[in-house]
C-alpha positions in Angstrom: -23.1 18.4 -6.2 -19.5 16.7 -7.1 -17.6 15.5 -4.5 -14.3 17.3 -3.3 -11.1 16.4 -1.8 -8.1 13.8 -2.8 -8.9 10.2 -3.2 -5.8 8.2 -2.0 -4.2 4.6 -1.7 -2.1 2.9 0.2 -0.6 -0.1 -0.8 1.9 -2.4 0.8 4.2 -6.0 -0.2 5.9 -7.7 3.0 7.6 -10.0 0.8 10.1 -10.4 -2.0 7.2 -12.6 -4.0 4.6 -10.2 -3.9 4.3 -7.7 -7.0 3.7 -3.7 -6.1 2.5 -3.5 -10.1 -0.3 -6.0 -9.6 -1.8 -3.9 -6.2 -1.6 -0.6 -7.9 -3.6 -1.7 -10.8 -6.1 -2.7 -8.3 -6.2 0.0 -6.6 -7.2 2.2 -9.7 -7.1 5.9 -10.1 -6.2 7.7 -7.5 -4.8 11.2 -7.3 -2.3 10.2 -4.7 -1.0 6.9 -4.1 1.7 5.8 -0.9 3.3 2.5 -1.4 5.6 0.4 1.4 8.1 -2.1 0.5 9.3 -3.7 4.0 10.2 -7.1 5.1 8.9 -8.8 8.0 12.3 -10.1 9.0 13.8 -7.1 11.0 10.9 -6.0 13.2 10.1 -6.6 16.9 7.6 -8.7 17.8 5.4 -8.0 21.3 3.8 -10.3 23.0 0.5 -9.2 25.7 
């Protein structure tokens, strides 16, 4: 029996130095692939 459904990735860079190319050729073949692009510099911060 072959599998079914979507494989999918997610891959995200927090900073300017880190490289979306390299992660999505790690992350292979996928048939759907969501990808971030934020800085760390604008969000809130809790504390407990």
């Amino acid at each position: 029996m072959t599998p079914q459904g979507q494989t999918i990735g997610y891959i995200r860079v927090s900073s300017a130095d880190q490289n979306l190319a390299r992660q999505i050729d790690a992350v292979g073949a996928v048939d759907r692939l969501f990808q971030d692009k934020i800085s760390g510099g604008g969000t809130v911060k809790f504390s407990v």
